[in-house]
C-alpha positions, -999 to 999 in steps of 0.1 A, spaced: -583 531 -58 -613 547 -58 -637 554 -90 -654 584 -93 -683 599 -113 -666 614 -139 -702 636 -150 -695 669 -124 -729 683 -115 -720 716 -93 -731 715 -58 -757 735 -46 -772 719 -18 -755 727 15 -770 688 29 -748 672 1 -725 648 19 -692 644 8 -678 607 -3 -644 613 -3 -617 628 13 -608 643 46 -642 652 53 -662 618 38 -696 617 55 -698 650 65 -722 674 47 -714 704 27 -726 730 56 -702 709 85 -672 713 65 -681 747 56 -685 757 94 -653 734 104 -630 749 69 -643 768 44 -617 768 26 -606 732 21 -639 736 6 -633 762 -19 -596 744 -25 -615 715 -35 -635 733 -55 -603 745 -76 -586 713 -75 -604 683 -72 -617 673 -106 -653 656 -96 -660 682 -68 -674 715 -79 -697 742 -62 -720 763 -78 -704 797 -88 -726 815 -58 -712 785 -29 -678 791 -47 -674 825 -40 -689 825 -6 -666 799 4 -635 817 -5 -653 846 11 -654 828 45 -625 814 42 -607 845 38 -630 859 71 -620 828 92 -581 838 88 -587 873 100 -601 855 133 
């Protein structure tokens, strides 16, 4: 099992690459083109993974845009 960080510093850098999870490796701005809103789910659910309150928002934005596609 993997260990994380347990200190959460929220993302604000779109470049940030992920370490974990179905998207590990990918940066912040992939995912967010690929599925916002795993992104903001993360956000909400995943204990060591937080976005800034602006990327928060503007994910769930998008990710509410993407389903109206």
């Amino acid at each position: 099992m993997e260990k994380h960080n347990t200190t959460t510093i929220p993302i604000n850098d779109l470049s940030h690459r992920l370490t974990s999870g179905r998207y590990k490796g990918c940066t912040i701005a992939e995912v967010w083109r690929k599925n916002p809103s795993y992104l903001f789910w993360a956000h909400k659910n995943v204990k060591f993974f937080k976005l800034t309150d602006d990327l928060a928002a503007k994910a769930a934005d998008d990710a509410i845009h993407k389903l109206g596609d």
